[in-house]
C-alpha positions in Angstrom: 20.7 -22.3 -23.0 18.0 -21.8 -25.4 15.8 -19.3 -25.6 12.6 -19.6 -23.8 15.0 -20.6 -20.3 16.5 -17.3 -21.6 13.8 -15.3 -21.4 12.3 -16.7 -18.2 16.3 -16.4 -16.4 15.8 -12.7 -17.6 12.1 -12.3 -16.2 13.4 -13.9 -12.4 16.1 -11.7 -12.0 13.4 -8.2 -13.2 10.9 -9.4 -10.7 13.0 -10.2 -8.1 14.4 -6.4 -8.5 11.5 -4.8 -8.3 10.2 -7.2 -5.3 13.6 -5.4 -3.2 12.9 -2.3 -4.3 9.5 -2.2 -3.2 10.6 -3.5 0.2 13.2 -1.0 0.5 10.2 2.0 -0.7 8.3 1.0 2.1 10.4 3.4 4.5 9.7 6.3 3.0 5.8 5.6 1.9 4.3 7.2 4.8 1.8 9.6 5.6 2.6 12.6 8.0 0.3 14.5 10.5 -1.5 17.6 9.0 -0.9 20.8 10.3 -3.1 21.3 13.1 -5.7 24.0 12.3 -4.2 25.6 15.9 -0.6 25.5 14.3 -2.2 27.1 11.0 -3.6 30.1 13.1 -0.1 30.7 14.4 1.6 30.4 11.5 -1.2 32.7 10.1 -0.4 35.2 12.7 3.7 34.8 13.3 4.5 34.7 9.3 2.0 35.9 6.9 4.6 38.1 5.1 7.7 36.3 5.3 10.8 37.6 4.3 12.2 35.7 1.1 15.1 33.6 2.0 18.6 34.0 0.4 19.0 30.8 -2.0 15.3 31.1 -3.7 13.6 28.6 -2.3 10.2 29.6 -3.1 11.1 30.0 -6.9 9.4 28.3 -9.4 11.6 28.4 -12.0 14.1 25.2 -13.6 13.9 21.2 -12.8 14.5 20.2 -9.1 15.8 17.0 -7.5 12.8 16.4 -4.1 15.8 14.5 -2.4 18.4 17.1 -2.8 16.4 20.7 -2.6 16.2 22.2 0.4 12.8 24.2 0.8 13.1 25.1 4.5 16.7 26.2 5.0 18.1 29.3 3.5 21.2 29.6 0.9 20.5 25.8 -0.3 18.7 27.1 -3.5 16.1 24.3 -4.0 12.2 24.0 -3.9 9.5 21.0 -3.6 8.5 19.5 -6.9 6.1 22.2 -8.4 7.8 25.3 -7.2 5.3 27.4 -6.0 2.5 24.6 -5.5 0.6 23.5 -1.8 3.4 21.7 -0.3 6.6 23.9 -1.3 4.0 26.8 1.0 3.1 25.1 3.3 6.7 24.1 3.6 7.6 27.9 3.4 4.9 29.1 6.2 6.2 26.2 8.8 9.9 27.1 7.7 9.5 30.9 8.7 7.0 29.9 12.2 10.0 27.4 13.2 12.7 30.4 12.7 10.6 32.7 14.9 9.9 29.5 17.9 12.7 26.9 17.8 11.6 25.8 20.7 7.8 24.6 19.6 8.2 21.0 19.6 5.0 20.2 17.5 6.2 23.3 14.8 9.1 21.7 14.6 8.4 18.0 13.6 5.6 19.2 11.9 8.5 20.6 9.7 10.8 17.8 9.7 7.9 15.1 8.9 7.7 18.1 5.3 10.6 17.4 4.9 10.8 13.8 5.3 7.4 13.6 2.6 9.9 15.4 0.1 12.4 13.4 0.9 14.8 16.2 1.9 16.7 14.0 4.3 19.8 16.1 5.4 17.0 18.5 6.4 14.8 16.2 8.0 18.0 14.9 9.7 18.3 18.4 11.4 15.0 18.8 12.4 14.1 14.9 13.7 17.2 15.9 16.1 16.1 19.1 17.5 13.0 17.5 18.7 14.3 14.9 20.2 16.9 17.6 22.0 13.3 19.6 23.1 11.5 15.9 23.4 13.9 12.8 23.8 13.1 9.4 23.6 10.0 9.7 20.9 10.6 5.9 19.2 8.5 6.8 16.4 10.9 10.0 15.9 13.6 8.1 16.6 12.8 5.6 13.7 12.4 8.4 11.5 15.3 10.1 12.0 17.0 6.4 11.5 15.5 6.1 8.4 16.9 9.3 6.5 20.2 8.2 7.9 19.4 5.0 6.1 18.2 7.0 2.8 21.4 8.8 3.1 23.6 5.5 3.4 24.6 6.3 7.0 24.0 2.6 7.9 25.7 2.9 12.0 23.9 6.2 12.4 20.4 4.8 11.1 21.0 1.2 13.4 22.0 3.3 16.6 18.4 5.3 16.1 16.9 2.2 15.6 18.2 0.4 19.0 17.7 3.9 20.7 13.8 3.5 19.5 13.6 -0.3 20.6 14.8 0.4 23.6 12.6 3.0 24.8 9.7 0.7 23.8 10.3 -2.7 23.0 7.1 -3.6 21.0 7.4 -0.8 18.8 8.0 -3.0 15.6 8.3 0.1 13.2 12.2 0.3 14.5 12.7 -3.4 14.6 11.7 -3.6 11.0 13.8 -1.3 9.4 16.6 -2.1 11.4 16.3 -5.4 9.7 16.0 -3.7 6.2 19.4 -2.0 6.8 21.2 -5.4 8.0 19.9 -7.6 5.7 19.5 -5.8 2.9 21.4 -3.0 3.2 24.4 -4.7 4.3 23.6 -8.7 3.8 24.3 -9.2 7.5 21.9 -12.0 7.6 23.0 -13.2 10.9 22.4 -10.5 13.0 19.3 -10.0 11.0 17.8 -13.5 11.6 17.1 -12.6 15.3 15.3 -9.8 15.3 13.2 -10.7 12.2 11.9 -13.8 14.3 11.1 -11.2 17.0 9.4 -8.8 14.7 7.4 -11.6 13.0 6.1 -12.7 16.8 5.0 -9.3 17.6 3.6 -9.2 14.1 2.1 -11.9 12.7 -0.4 -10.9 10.4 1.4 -8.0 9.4 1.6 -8.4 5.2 4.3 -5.8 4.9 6.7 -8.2 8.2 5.7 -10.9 5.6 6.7 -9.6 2.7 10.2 -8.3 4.2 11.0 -11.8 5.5 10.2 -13.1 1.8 12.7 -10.9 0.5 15.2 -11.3 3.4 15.0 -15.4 2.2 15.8 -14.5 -1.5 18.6 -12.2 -1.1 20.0 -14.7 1.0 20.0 -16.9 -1.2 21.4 -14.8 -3.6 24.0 -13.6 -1.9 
């Protein structure tokens, strides 16, 4: 092999990296709700001098992993990226508002979509299912909850959410297209993939991101 068909063998396999890892990033690339200027009067009201947990979490100090610290649940010793900036508060406020109401369904996934933006999962995890204990049968909650299983390699945990989702509403193409991310190319079950991809691709047809998933569904295929 000379070296130009070298270089360009070399090039394929870096682009066709970075082409899954994007696909795979799109799961977590999301946006959540705001806190309601209602929630922010409560929190004002409930928590505006709460108590420091045990673990630190509001400290400032020394280099923290977002996917590993956990900012809203005592004696884990982590903060957000920044220690003491907008988010790791904000995070701090809704943490001590949720200890006081466990039961206030909007508090709570207003804390676990935090969470998920920090990409605390085994937090998120906790909180996704509490809501769904006080509200079942949310698919978008659902989906989210699937997807930190999926961040935390809990394939069969992150497919059963999925299902659950797709079954409460059966257009709702969110669940449908990470449940083919986790076949496909999380576990190169192609098969069972195929199926549902055609499904999601009916219900979506213009959809750029279906489009690009079912390009990189064909590649690792062929990889594989």
């Amino acid at each position: 092999m000379n070296k130009d068909n070298l270089l360009y063998t070399v090039i394929g396999i870096l682009v066709g990296f970075i082409a899954g890892y994007l696909i795979k990033d799109m799961m977590v690339t999301r946006q959540p709700p705001r806190l309601t200027p209602e929630l922010r009067a409560q929190i004002a009201m409930e928590g505006e001098n709460p108590a420091q947990p045990a673990g630190g979490e509001a400290a400032a100090e020394g280099p923290t992993d977002a996917r590993t610290a956990d900012t809203s649940n005592p004696g884990m010793g982590g903060a957000a990226p920044g220690g003491s900036g907008p988010m790791n508060a904000e995070v701090q406020q809704l943490r001590a508002y949720v200890e006081q109401h466990p039961d206030d369904a909007d508090a709570v996934l207003q804390l676990a979509n935090l969470n998920f933006q920090i990409r605390n999962w085994p937090r998120a995890q906790e909180l996704y299912s509490h809501y769904l204990k006080l509200r079942p049968d949310n698919p978008d909650v659902l989906t989210d909850l699937g997807v930190t299983y999926q961040q935390t390699q809990e394939f069969d945990k992150a497919l059963e959410c999925f299902r659950q989702a797709h079954k409460v509403a059966p257009q709702h193409w969110k669940s449908s297209f990470n449940e083919v991310v986790v076949l496909a190319l999380d576990l190169h079950r192609f098969d069972e993939a195929d199926p549902i991809l055609k499904e999601l691709q009916r219900m979506q047809p213009g959809n750029p991101d279906v489009a690009r998933l079912a390009e990189e569904v064909t590649r690792q295929r062929g990889a594989a």
